[in-house]
C-alpha positions as CSV (number, residue, x, y, z in Angstrom):
1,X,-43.9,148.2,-13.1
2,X,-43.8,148.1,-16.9
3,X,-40.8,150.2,-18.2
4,X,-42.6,152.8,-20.3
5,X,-45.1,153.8,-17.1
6,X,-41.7,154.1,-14.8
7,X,-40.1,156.2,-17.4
8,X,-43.5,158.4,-17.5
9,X,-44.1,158.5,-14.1
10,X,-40.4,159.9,-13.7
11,X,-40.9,162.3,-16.5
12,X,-44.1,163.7,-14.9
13,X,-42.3,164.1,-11.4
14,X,-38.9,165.4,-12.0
15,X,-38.5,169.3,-10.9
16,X,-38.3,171.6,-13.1
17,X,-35.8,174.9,-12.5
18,X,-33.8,175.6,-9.5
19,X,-36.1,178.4,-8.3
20,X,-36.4,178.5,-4.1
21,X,-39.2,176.2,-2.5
22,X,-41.5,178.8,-0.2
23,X,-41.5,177.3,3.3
24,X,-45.0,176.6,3.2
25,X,-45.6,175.1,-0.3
26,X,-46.6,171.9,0.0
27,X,-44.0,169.4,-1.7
28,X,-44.3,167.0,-4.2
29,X,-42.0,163.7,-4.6
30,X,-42.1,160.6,-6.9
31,X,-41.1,157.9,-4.8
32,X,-39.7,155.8,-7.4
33,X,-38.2,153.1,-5.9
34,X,-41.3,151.8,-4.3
35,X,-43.0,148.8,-5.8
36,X,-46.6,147.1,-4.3
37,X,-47.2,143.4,-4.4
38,X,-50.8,142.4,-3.9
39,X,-52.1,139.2,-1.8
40,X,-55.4,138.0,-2.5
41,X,-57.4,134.9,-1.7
42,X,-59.6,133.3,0.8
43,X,-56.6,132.7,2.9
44,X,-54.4,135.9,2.4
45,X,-55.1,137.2,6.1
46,X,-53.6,133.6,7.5
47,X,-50.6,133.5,4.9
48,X,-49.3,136.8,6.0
49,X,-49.8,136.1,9.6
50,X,-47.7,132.7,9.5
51,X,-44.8,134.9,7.9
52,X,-44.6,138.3,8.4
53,X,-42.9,139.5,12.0
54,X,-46.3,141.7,12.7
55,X,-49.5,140.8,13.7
56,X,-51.1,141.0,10.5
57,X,-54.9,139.9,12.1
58,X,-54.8,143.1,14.1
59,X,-54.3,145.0,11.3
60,X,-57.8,146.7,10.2
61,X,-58.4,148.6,7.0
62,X,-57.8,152.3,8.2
63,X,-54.1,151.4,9.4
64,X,-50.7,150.1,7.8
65,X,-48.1,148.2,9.8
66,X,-44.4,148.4,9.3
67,X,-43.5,144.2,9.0
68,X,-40.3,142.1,7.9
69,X,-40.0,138.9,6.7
70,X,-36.6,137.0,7.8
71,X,-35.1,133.7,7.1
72,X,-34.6,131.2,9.6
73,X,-32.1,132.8,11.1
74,X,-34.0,135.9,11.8
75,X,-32.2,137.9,8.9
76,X,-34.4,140.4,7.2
77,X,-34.9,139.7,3.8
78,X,-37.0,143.0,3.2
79,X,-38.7,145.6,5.0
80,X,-42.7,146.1,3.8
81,X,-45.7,148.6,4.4
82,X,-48.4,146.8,4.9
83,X,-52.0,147.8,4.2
84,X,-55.1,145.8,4.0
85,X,-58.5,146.8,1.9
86,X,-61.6,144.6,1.8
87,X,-59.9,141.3,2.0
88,X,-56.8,142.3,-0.1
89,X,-53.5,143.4,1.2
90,X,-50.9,145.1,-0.4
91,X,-47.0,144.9,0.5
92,X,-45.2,147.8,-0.3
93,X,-41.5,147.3,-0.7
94,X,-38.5,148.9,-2.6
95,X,-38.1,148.4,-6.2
96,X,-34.7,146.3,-6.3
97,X,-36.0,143.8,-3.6
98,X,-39.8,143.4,-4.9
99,X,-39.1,140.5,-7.5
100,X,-37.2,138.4,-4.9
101,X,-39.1,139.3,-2.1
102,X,-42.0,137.7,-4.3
103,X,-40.4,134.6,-5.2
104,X,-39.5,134.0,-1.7
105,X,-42.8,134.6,-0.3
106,X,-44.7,132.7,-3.3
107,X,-42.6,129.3,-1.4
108,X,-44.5,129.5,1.4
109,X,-48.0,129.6,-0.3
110,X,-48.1,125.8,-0.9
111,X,-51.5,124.8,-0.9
112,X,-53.2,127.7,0.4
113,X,-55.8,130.0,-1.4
114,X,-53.7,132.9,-2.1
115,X,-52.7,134.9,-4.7
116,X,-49.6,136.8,-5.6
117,X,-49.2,139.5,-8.3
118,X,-46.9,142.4,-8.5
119,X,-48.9,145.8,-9.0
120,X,-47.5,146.6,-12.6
121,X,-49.4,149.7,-13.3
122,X,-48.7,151.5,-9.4
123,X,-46.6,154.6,-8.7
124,X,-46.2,156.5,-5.9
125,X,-45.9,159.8,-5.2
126,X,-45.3,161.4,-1.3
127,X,-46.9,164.4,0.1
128,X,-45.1,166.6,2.4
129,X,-47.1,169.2,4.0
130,X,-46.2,172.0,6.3
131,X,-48.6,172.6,9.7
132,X,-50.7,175.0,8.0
133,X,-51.1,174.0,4.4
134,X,-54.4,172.4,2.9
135,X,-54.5,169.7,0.3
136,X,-53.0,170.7,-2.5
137,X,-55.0,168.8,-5.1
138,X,-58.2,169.4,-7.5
139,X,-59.6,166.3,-6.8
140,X,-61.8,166.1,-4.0
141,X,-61.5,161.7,-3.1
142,X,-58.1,162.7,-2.4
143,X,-58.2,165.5,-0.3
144,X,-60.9,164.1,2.0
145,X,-58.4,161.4,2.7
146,X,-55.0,163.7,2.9
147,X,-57.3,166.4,5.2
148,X,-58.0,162.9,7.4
149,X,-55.2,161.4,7.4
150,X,-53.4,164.8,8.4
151,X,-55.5,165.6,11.9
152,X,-54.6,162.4,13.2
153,X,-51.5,163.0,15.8
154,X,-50.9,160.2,17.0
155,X,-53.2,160.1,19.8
156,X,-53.6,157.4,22.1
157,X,-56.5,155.6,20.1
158,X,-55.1,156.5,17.1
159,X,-52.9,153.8,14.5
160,X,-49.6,154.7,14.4
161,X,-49.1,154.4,10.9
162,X,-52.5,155.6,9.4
163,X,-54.2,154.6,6.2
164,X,-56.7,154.5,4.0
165,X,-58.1,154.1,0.4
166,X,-60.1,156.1,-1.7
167,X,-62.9,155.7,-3.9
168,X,-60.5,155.2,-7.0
169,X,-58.7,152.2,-5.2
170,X,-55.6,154.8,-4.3
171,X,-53.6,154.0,-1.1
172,X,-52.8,156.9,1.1
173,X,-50.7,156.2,4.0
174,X,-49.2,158.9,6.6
175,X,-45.6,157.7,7.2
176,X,-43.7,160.5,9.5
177,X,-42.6,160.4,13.2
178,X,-43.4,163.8,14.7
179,X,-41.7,165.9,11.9
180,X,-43.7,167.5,8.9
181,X,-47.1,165.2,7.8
182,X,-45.7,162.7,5.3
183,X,-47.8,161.0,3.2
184,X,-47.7,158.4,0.5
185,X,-50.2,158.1,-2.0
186,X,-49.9,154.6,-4.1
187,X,-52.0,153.9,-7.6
188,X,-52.7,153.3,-10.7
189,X,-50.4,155.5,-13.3
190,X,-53.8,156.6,-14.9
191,X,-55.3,157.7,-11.8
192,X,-52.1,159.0,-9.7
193,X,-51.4,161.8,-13.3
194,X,-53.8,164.1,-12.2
195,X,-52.6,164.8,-9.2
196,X,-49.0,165.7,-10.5
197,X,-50.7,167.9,-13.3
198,X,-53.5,169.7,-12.0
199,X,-51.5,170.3,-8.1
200,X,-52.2,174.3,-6.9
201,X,-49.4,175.8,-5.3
202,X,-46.9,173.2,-4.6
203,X,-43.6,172.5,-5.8
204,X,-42.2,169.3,-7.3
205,X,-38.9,168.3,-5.5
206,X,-36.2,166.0,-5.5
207,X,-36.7,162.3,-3.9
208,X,-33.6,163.3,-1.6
209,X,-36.1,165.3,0.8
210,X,-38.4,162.2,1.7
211,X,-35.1,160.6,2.3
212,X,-33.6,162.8,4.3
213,X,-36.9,163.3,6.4
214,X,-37.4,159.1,6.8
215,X,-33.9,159.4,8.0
216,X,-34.7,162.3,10.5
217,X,-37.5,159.4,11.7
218,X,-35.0,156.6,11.6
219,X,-37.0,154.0,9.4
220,X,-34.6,151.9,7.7
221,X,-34.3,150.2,4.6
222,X,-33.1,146.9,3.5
223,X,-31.6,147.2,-0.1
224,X,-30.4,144.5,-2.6
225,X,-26.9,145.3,-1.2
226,X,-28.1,144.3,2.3
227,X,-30.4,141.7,2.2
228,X,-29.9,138.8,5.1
229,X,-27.2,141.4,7.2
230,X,-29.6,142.5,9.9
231,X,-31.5,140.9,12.6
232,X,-33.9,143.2,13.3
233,X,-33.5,144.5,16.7
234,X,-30.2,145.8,15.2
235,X,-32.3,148.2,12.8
236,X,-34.6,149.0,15.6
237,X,-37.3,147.4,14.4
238,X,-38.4,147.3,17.3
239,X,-38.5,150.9,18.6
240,X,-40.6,150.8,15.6
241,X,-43.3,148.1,16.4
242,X,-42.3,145.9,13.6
243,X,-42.5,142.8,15.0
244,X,-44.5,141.2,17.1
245,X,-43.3,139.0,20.5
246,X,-47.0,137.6,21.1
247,X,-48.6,136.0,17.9
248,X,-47.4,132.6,16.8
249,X,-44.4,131.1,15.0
250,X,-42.7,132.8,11.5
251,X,-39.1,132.5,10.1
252,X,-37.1,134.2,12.3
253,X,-39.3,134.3,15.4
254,X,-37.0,132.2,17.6
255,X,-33.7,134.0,17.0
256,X,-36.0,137.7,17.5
257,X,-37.6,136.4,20.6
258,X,-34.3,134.8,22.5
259,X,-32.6,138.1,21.6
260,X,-35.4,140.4,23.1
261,X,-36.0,137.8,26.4
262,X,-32.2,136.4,26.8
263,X,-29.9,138.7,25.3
264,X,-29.3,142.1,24.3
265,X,-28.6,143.3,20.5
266,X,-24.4,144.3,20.0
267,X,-25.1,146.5,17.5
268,X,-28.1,149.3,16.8
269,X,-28.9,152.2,14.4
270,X,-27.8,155.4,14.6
271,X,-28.3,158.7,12.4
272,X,-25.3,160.7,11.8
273,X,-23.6,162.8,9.3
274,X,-20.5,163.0,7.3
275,X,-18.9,166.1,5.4
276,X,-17.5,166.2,1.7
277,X,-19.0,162.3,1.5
278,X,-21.5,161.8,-1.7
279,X,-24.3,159.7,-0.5
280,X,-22.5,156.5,0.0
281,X,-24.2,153.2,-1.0
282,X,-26.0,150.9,1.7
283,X,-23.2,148.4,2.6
284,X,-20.5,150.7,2.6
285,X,-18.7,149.9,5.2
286,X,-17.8,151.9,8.4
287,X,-14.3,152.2,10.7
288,X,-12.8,153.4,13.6
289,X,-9.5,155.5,12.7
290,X,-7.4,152.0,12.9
291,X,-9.2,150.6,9.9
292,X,-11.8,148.3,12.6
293,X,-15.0,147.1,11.1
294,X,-17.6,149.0,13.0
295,X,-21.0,148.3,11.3
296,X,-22.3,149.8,8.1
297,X,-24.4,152.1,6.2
298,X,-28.5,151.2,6.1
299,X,-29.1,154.4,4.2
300,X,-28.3,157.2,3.0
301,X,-29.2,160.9,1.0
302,X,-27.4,164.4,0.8
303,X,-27.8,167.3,3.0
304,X,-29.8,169.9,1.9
305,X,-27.1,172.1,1.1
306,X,-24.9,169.1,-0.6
307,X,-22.4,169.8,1.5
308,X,-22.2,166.1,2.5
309,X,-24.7,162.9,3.6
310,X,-27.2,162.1,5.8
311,X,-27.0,158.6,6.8
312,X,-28.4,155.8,8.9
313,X,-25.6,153.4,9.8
314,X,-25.8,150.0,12.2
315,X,-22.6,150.4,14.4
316,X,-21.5,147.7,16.7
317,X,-22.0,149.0,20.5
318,X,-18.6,149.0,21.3
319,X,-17.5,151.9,18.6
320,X,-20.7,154.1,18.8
321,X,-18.2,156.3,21.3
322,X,-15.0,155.8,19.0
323,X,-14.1,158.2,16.0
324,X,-15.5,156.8,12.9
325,X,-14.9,157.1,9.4
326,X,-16.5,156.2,5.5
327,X,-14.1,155.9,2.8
328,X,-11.8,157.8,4.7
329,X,-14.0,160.5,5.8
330,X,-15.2,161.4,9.2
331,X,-18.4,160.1,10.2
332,X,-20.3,162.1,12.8
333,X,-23.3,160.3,15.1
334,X,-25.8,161.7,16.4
335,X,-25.6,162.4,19.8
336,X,-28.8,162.3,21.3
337,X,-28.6,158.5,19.7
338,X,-25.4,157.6,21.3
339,X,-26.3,158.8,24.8
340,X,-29.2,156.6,24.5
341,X,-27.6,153.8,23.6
342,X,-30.2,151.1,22.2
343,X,-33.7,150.9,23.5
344,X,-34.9,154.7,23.4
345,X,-38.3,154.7,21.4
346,X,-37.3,155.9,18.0
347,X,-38.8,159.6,17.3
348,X,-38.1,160.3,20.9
349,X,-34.2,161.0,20.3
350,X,-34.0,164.2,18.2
């Protein structure tokens, strides 16, 4: 994304006043640190399939999928949305990892047909809706998609991670886990303005509440501070469906498979809190009270009331009982997450 259209996209989303947020106003969030690459070509379907961790020829154009793509050693190099349109598919990935995540994924294309150019032009914004509220927007493309996307509840025949596109090439995807509909709406800067401008009754807030409510959800990131330090399992990928154990080979496949069939992960994510603590960086490091490396910090965002942070945090299995701290500070877990220890389905602990 060009500079100037990030700096107007940030302008047009930033709140404005500190006045309360009625409980059901639908909310308003530039999601600034996404960035989409798209893959085109005769053989885009087949690329992504021989590298991703998912089972990209399942994927069909009203659904996304929630992939990886690891090195050899089964190390994620980046976490990506995936969604696929008419023959196109379009990776949607954080903004500090999107350039190298390209590079890397440009080394496998060889001699195929494929095609890969960063979305320049693409925002995103995220939609958070209470049970009762309607599409907030005056444009009616959108809201036939948002109204959609929201009556689907994860039914048995439903896609877990719904999607779609409108007639104006936008990308809608519903991203929450059983909490308040969460949706993601991805575009041109030209054709995503409108919707910030001409919204009825909803207020703009802070990026901190998608954060906080993907953290409620347990979806992970991998940042440019954490790139190669998780196998997946340990990030509970697969809770998530993030990787398949059926389709053929990809980087990483052999280490993810011999840990699912042969051994067990030492270390899983967990959601916990810690008072006083500024949202600490991912990477930070976490201890018992002796000073014991203990895992990490995935992610992270303040508390609604900034009394301290929200956090995910990958914490060997032998500590997730011991007292914890981050830089010096107590570090409380979730304890629905620690009785269950490391296989409950994610969204099924809190």
């Amino acid at each position: 994304m060009s500079d100037a259209i990030q700096q107007q996209w940030h302008e047009l989303t930033q709140p404005s006043g500190t006045a309360a947020v009625p409980d059901d106003a639908p909310l308003l969030i530039g999601l600034a640190d996404r960035r989409v690459i798209e893959v085109s070509g005769s053989e885009a379907r087949a690329f992504l399939q021989a590298i991703l961790t998912q089972d990209i020829l399942a994927l069909d154009d009203h659904a996304a999928t929630f992939s990886a793509l690891c090195n050899a050693k089964g190390r994620a190099l980046g976490l990506l949305r995936v969604v696929g349109h008419e023959g196109r598919f379009f990776l949607i990935t954080r903004a500090d990892i999107a350039e190298s995540l390209q590079k890397r994924l440009q080394m496998y294309v060889l001699r195929r047909d494929v095609e890969l150019r960063p979305a320049d032009r693409w925002v995103a914004l995220g939609v958070m809706l209470p049970a009762t509220t309607r599409c907030p927007f005056d444009d009616h493309a959108a809201c036939e998609v948002i109204e959609r996307l929201a009556r689907q509840n994860g039914g048995d025949d439903a896609p877990r991670w719904p999607a779609d596109v409108d007639e104006q090439g936008r990308l809608f995807l519903r991203e929450d886990i059983g909490g308040m509909c969460r949706i993601a709406i991805l575009g041109e800067q030209d054709r995503m303005a409108p919707l910030v401008e001409h919204a009825r009754d909803a207020s703009l807030v802070p990026q901190a509440a998608w954060d906080r409510a993907e953290i409620e959800d347990r979806l992970p990131e991998v940042t440019s501070q954490t790139v190669e330090h998780y196998v997946p399992q340990w990030i509970n990928l697969d809770e998530l469906g993030a990787f398949s154990l059926k389709k053929g080979c990809y980087p990483g496949q052999e280490v993810i498979a011999r840990m699912h069939y042969l051994g067990k992960p030492n270390r899983r994510l967990f959601a916990g809190h810690a008072l006083a603590l500024d949202p600490p960086a991912a990477g930070t490091p976490v201890e018992t009270a002796d000073g014991t490396a203990a895992g990490e910090v995935v992610r992270s965002a303040p508390l609604s009331d900034d009394s301290g942070s929200r956090l995910l945090v990958v914490i060997k299995l032998k500590h997730r009982h011991d007292a914890l701290r981050i830089d010096g500070l107590a570090l409380s877990l979730d304890p629905a997450d620690t009785l269950a220890g490391d296989t409950a389905q994610a969204g099924a602990r809190h």
